[in-house]
GUROZA-401632 format. One record per residue (C-alpha): x, y, z; residue in three letters. Coordinates in pm, whole numbers, plus 50000, padded with zeros to 5 digits. Layout:
BEGIN
XYZALA
...
END
This chain:
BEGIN
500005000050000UNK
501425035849868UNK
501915062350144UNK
499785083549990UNK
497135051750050UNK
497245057050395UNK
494285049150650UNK
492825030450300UNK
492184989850373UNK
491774973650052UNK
489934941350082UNK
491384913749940UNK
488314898749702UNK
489784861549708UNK
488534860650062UNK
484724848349994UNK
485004825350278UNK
485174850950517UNK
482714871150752UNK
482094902950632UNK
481074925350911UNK
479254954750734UNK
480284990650888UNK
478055010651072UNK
478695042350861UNK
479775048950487UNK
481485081150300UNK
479085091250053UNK
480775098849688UNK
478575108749413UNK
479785106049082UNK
478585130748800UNK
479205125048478UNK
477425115948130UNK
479365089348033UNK
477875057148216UNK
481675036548177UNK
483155069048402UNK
480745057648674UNK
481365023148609UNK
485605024448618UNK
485175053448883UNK
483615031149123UNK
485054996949010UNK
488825016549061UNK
487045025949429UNK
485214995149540UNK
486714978649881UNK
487975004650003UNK
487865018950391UNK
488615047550553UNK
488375054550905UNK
486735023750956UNK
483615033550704UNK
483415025250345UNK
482195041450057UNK
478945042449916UNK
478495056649551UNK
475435079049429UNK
475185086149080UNK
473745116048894UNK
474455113848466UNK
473775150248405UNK
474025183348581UNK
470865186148620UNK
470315155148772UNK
473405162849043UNK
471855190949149UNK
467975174649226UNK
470015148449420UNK
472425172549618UNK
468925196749697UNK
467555165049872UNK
468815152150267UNK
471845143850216UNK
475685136550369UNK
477525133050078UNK
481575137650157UNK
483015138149803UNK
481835150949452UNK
483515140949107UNK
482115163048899UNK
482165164348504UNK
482425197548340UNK
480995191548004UNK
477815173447991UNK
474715190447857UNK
476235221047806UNK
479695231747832UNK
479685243948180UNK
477405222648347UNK
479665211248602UNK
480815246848668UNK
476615255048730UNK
476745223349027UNK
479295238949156UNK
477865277649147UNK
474145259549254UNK
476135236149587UNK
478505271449676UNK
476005296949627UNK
472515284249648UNK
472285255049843UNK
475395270750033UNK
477555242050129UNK
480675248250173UNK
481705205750362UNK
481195190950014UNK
484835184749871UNK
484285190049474UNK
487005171249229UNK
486535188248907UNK
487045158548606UNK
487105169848224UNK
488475156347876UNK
489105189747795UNK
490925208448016UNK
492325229147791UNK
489995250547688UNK
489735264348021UNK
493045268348246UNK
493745248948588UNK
494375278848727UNK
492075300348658UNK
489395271848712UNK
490825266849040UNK
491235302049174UNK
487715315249023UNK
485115280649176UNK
485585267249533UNK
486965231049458UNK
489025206849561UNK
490995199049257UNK
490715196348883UNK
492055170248698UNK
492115157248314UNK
490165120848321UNK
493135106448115UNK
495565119548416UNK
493335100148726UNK
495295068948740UNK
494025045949010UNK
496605055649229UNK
496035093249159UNK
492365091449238UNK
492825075349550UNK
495265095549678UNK
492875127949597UNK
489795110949735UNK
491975108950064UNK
493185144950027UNK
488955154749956UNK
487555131050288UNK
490525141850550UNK
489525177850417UNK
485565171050461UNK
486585153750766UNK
487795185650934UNK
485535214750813UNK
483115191650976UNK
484805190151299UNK
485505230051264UNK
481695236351239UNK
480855210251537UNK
483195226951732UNK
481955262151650UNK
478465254351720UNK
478965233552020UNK
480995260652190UNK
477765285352078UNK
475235261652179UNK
477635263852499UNK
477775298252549UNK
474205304552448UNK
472765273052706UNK
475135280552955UNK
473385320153013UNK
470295307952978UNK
470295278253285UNK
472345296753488UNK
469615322353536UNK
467005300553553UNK
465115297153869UNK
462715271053758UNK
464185235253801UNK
461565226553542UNK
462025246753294UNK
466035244153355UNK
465565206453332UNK
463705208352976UNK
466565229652841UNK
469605211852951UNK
468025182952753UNK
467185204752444UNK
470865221552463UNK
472625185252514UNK
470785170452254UNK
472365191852027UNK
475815184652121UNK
475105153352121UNK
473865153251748UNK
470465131551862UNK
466905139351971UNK
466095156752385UNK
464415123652447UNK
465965126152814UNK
465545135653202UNK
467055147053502UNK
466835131453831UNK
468225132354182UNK
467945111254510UNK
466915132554747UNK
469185130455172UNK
467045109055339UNK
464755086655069UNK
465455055054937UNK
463545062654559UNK
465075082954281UNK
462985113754152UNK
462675130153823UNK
463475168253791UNK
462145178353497UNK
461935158653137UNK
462015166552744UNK
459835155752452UNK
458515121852555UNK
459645126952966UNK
458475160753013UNK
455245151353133UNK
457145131353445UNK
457905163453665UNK
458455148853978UNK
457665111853939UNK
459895087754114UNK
462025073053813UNK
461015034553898UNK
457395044853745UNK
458855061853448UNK
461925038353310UNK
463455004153410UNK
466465013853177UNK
467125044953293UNK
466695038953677UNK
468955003153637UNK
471665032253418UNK
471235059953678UNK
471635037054001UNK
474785020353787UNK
475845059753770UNK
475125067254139UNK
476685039054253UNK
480185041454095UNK
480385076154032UNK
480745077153682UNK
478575077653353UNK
477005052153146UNK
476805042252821UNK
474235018252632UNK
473735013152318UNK
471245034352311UNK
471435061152548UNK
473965079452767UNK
473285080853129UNK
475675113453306UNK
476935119253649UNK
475905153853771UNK
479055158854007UNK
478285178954331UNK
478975177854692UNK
475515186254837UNK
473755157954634UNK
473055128554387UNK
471795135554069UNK
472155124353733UNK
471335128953304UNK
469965103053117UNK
469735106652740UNK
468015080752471UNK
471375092652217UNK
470725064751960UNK
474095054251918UNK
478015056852056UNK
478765097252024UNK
482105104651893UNK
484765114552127UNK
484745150752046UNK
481115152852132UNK
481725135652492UNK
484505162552539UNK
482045193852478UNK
479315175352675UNK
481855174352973UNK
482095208652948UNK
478285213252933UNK
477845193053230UNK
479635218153492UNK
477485242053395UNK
473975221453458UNK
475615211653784UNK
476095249153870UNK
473095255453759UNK
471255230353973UNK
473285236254290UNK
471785277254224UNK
468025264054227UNK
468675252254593UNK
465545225854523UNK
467385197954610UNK
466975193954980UNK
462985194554953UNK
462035192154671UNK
458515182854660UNK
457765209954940UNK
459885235054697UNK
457725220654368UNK
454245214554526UNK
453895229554908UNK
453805267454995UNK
456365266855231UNK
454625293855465UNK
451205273755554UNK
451845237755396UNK
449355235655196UNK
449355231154816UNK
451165263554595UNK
450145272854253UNK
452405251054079UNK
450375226254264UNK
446635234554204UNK
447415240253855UNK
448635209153740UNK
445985190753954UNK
442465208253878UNK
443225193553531UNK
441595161253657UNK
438605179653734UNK
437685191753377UNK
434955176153252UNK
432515194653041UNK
429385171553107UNK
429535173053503UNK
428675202553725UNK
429815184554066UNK
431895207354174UNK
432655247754272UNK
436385266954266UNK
436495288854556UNK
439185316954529UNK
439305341154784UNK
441415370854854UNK
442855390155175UNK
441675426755121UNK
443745452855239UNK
446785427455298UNK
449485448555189UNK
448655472155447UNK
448875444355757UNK
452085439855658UNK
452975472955660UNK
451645480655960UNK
452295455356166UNK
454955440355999UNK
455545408155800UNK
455705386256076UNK
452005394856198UNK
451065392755804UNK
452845357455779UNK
451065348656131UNK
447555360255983UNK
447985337355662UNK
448705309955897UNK
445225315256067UNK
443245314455757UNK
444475290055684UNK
443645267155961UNK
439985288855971UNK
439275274155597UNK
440175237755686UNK
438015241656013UNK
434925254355812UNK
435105234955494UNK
436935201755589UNK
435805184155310UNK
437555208955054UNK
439965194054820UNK
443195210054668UNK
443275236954932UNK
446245259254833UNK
447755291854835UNK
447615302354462UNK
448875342254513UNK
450355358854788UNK
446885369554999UNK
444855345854742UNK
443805312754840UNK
441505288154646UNK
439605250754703UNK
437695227554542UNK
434255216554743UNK
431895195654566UNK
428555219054502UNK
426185201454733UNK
428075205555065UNK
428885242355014UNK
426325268355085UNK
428045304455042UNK
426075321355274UNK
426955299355566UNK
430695302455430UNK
430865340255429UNK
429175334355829UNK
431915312155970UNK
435155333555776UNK
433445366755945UNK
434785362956260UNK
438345378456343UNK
441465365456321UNK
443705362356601UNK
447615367656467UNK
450285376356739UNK
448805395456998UNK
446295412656741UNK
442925407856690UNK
442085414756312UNK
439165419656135UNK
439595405055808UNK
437125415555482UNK
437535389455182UNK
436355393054776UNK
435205356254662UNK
435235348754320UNK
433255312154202UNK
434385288853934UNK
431305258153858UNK
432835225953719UNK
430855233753352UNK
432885267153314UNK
436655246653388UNK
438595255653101UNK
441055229152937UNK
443855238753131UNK
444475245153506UNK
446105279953415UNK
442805290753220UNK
440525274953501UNK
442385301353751UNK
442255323153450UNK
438125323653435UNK
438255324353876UNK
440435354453849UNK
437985370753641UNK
434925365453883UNK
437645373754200UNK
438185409254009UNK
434875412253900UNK
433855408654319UNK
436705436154411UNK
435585460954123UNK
431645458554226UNK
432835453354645UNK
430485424454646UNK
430755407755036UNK
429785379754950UNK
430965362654635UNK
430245361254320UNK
429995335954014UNK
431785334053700UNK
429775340053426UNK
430655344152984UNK
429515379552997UNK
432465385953294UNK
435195374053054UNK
433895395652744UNK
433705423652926UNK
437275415353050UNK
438395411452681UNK
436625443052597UNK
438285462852835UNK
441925444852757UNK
441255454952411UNK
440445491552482UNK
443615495652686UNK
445875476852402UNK
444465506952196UNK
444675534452450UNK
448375524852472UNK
448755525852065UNK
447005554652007UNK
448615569852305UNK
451785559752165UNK
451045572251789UNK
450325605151943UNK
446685599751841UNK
444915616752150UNK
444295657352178UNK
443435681152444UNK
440295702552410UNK
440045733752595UNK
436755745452789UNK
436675783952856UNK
435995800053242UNK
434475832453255UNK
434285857453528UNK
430505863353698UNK
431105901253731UNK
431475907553350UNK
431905873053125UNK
435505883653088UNK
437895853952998UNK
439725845853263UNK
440905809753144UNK
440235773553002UNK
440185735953136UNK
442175714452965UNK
440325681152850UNK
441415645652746UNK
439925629752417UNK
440565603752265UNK
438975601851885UNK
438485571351703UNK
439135564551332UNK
435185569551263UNK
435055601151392UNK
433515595751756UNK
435195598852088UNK
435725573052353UNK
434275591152685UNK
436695601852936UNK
434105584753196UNK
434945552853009UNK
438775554552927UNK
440445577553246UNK
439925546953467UNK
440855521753193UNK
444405545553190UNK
444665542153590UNK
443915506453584UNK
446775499053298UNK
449525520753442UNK
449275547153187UNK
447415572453364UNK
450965591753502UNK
452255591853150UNK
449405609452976UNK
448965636553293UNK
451955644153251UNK
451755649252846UNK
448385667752919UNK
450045694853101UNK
452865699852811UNK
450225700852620UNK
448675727352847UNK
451775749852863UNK
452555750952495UNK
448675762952453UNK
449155789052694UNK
452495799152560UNK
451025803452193UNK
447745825752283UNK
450705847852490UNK
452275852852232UNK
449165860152021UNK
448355885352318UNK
445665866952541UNK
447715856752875UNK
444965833753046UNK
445325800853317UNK
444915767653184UNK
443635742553473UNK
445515702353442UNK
443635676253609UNK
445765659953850UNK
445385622053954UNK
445855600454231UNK
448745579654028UNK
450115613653979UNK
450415628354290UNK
451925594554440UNK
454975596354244UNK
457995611054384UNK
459125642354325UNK
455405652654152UNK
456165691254254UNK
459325688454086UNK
458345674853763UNK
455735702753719UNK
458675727853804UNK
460965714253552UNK
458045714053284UNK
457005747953334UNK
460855758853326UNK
461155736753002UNK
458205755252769UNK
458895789652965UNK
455005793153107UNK
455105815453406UNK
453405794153709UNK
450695818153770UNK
449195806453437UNK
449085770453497UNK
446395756653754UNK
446215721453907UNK
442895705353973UNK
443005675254236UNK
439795660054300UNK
439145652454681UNK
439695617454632UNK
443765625454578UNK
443555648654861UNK
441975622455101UNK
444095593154979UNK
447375602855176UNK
446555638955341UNK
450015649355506UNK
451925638755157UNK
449305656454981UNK
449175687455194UNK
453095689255159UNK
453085684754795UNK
450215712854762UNK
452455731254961UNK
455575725354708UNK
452915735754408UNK
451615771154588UNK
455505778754654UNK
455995776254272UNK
453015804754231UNK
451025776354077UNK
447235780454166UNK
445445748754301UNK
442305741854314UNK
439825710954445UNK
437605697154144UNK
433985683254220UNK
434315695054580UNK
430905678754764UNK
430975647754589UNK
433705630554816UNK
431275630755121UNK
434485637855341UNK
434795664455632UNK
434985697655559UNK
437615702255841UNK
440385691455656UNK
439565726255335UNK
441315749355615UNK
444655731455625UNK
444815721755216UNK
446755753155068UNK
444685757954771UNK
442575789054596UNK
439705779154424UNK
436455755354492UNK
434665737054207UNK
430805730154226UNK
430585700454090UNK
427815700153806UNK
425315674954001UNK
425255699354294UNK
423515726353965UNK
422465707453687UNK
418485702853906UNK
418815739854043UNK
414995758553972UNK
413715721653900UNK
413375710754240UNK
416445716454383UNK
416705743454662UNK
420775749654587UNK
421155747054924UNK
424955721654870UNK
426005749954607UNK
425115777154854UNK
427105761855135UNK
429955754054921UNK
430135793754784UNK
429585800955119UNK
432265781455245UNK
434795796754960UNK
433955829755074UNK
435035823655467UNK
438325807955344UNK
438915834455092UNK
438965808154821UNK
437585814754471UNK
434515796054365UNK
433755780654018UNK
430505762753907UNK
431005739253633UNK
428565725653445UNK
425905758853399UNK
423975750653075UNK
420305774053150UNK
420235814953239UNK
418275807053572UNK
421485785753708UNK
424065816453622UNK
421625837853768UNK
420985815754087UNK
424915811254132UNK
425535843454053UNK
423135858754307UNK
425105832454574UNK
428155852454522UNK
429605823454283UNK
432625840754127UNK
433715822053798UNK
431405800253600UNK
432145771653312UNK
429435753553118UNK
428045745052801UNK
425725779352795UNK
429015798752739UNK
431335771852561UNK
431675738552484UNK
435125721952509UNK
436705727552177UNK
440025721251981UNK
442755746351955UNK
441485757251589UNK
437905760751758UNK
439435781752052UNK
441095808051889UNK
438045811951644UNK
436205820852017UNK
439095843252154UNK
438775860351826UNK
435415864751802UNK
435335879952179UNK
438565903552097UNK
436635919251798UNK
END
């Protein structure tokens, strides 16, 4: 055998007798070429031979064409010997443009073969199309073509370990930041087994396990593909091969191989656990070296999740009371779905006012509290099943429908709670969940309870209330609205109208109100009844204020400088005035457009000034430094005490419109007249909003009112529409 023969075994054909064992992988060569006795002397020149302990298996394609359908299809062809001239005179230079450039692989070694070479130069061939080598068919003696088919297979050999490599060190890199910042031994589980697979070159058929200090069984972590479904099973009820392969692994400390799978030691000094793989076959030694690497990091990884040491209480228990967690009641109200029964009610109830127990008395008292509702619920409904703690105040329970009774529920959970040394009385919101309206998964069964839970809070229903359809359209309806408040919002698609205030003594204009609306592509407008709270609710509320009052101060800047210096009023809101620094923003936006404070006016309705009084007072306080006028909208309607008006440093009153709208139609005036009356005592300004008839002015006016707003003068109206009114009133 020629040195340039070597790692070839050529077998010797007078040895018939013998047992031929056939090798468990082949180099695919396809030969190209249009003259059938090339293909036949090709492969005859060929046959028998080994390399690297696989043989070669010939494809054959007899025209360009041809080569090009079979190299588009699945395939692992190592080698090419391609013809140049077969249906036309470049076809073999089009395989190689179509394999380069189109199908772009760049593994396949290509062995250019012509009777012509000619016509078109060696070098120029070679530096112009990625091949291997180009040869004259008359020049390929046996010995020749061996010795380049070596040269084209070592060469395929290594770009093929190059690009493993690469993408093993990505896949790497790439799993490696994703487990190691996992927190769910679940999900981290499922990805290992995704990551390794690739490495590994086979399918995530695979699962993790441990044996936990103190049991004698094995447990399953988390699976993929066919084993994801065996979260915490113990392995002897999932797979005899993988529980004989992982107690083989446990027991000496090292991994094991099968045929057909791969069973790896997770190394770690606080506990057992293991990675069992269904690999399909022997990986290569290369592959075992990057899935050593790999390894480490899943042990890090696991050792982070800290699940080990209790891990069914970590997967399944709430720590804090011991009863079932989320985790829990999700995966196990799935066995209670069943469309054509009605046996059974969800129950999911939630603390209100929590947040503020554990503020106030601290988090010990809160965690005490939970404890004793706990043990309250299994006193009063003993035959509940899946009792668990689904949210941090929210707890939930199955109960079939005939032994529950609401009303003698709400009775027995009225009494207070005893946590510490307090004595608490404890409100709850109930939301209901029958067996028909269990969704197909325990997520979207929680889902639908959630939506009757919030439904409860938003009406302050006591005593519970049932999911129903309508709830969940109404949800979708408002989830809808808010997607398109936040797009429209986004797109700049909402405008400010302005409302003019007039002066009682002599209609003068003294300044406007600056209104939210939001216009839709038909031409009508969302109310601000319907869409303000929708904005609160979704977060959005702050954001929009605060564009509002830009808005505000680049109005007020533009009719200055058109020579009408009035005060444009901002609604404030209770999102607003609850972020830090509030007093401080408005500063810095006022500075920013160059509006002089006195012309800007805040309106905070009582319900912001009663939510957190000494903050509020001391922001109001900030404000009225500035020279910003403040002033409380709808004043009346927030049934507080009036003894709180005389600390609040503010200048004007607003009537709100329902204390005028029934003035001379049955309605004595006697709220409005208390509230002028009130104003005048302080030395606060009054405004009535709202004044649409001449015997309401005249009424208010009569009280001693001092500005008025209303329809009967103006209507809110766009910029445009504004000036159009200033003019008219200038002329």
């Amino acid at each position: 055998m020629s040195s340039e023969q070597n790692d070839f075994l050529f077998l010797d054909p007078q040895q018939d007798d013998e047992i031929v064992v056939e090798p468990s992988r082949y180099w695919d060569i396809l030969i190209v070429d249009d003259d059938e006795e090339i293909h036949t002397v090709t492969q005859l020149a060929l046959s028998g031979l080994e390399y690297g302990g696989a043989r070669l298996r010939f494809h054959h394609a007899y025209s360009g064409a041809e080569a090009k359908n079979i190299l588009t299809q699945p395939n692992d062809i190592s080698v090419i010997f391609l013809d140049v001239i077969m249906e036309t005179d470049d076809a073999g230079f089009q395989v190689v443009k179509h394999v380069r450039d189109i199908l772009n692989n760049k593994r396949v070694r290509i062995i250019l073969r012509t009777g012509q070479a000619a016509n078109i130069p060696e070098e120029k061939v070679i530096r112009e199309y990625d091949i291997n080598d180009y040869k004259t068919k008359t020049e390929l003696t046996r010995s020749k073509l061996v010795t380049t088919l070596i040269a084209a297979i070592r060469s395929f050999e290594q770009i093929c370990l190059l690009e493993y490599q690469a993408q093993a060190m990505n896949t790497i890199l790439s799993a490696s930041k994703y487990i190691l910042g996992q927190t769910d031994i679940k999900v981290l589980c499922n990805k290992a087994l995704e990551f390794m697979g690739v490495i590994l070159g086979c399918k995530s058929n695979g699962l993790i396990c441990t044996k936990l200090d103190g049991e004698n069984f094995i447990q399953v972590l988390g699976g993929c593909e066919k084993y994801e479904e065996y979260f915490g099973e113990k392995l002897v009820n999932v797979n005899q091969t993988a529980l004989s392969q992982v107690e083989a692994c446990f027991g000496q400390l090292t991994h094991q191989y099968t045929d057909n799978s791969i069973t790896f030691i997770l190394k770690s000094k606080h506990r057992r656990a293991a990675l069992y793989i269904e690999s399909g076959g022997a990986p290569t030694d290369i592959q075992l070296q990057f899935a050593e690497i790999f390894l480490t990091n899943i042990s890090i990884a696991l050792d982070n999740i800290r699940l080990f040491v209790k891990l069914r209480d970590a997967a399944y228990k709430d720590l804090l009371t011991g009863i079932s967690n989320r985790t829990d009641f999700i995966e196990r109200i799935d066995d209670f779905q069943n469309v054509s029964e009605n046996k059974y009610v969800f129950v999911l109830l939630d603390v209100i006012n929590f947040s503020d127990i554990n503020d106030g008395l601290g988090q010990d008292v809160g965690n005490k509290l939970l404890i004793a509702i706990v043990e309250r619920l299994r006193a009063i409904v003993p035959t509940a099943q899946l009792l668990s703690r689904v949210g941090a105040d929210v707890f939930g329970f199955l109960i079939p429908k005939s032994e529950f009774v609401l009303t003698d529920f709400n009775e027995k959970l009225s009494p207070s709670f005893s946590a510490a040394e307090h004595v608490l009385p404890i409100d709850f919101r109930i939301g209901l969940c029958q067996q028909q309206d269990f969704q197909g998964s325990g997520l979207e069964t929680l889902k639908v309870a959630y939506i009757a839970l919030n439904h409860a809070k938003k009406i302050k229903h006591k005593e519970g209330v049932y999911y129903s359809i309508d709830m969940q359209e109404k949800m979708e309806w408002r989830l809808g609205l808010i997607r398109q408040l936040r797009h429209d919002f986004a797109r700049g698609k909402l405008e400010v109208w302005y409302q003019p205030q007039l002066s009682f003594d002599d209609l003068s204009l003294i300044g406007c109100e600056a209104l939210l609306r939001w216009p839709l592509e038909n031409g009508t407008y969302i109310s601000p009844a319907v869409f303000i709270p929708l904005a609160e609710d979704a977060g959005l509320i702050v954001d929009i204020g605060q564009w509002v009052l830009e808005q505000a101060c680049q109005q007020q800047k533009r009719l200055e400088n058109e020579g009408t210096e009035i005060c444009i009023a901002v609604n404030v809101s209770v999102p607003q005035f609850k972020v830090k620094g509030y007093a401080q923003t408005v500063k810095n936006t006022l500075l920013k457009y160059g509006v002089d404070p006195k012309n800007i006016e805040l309106e905070v309705t009582e319900s912001v000034v009663m939510d957190e009084l000494d903050t509020v007072i001391n922001t109001l306080r900030e404000l009225k430094a500035l020279g910003i006028e403040v002033a409380i909208d709808d004043f009346g309607t927030g049934f507080s005490s009036l003894s709180y008006i005389q600390s609040l440093p503010i200048d004007r009153l607003k009537i709100d419109r329902s204390f005028i709208k029934d003035l001379n139609n049955g309605d004595t005036g006697a709220v409005a007249g208390l509230v002028i009356s009130l104003g005048a005592k302080l030395g606060l300004k009054t405004i009535a909003e709202g004044v649409e008839t001449q015997e309401q002015a005249k009424f208010l006016k009569d009280l001693g009112c001092d500005e008025v707003q209303g329809f009967m003068y103006a209507k809110p109206m766009p910029e445009n529409k504004l000036l159009e009114f200033i003019g008219k009133r200038n002329t």
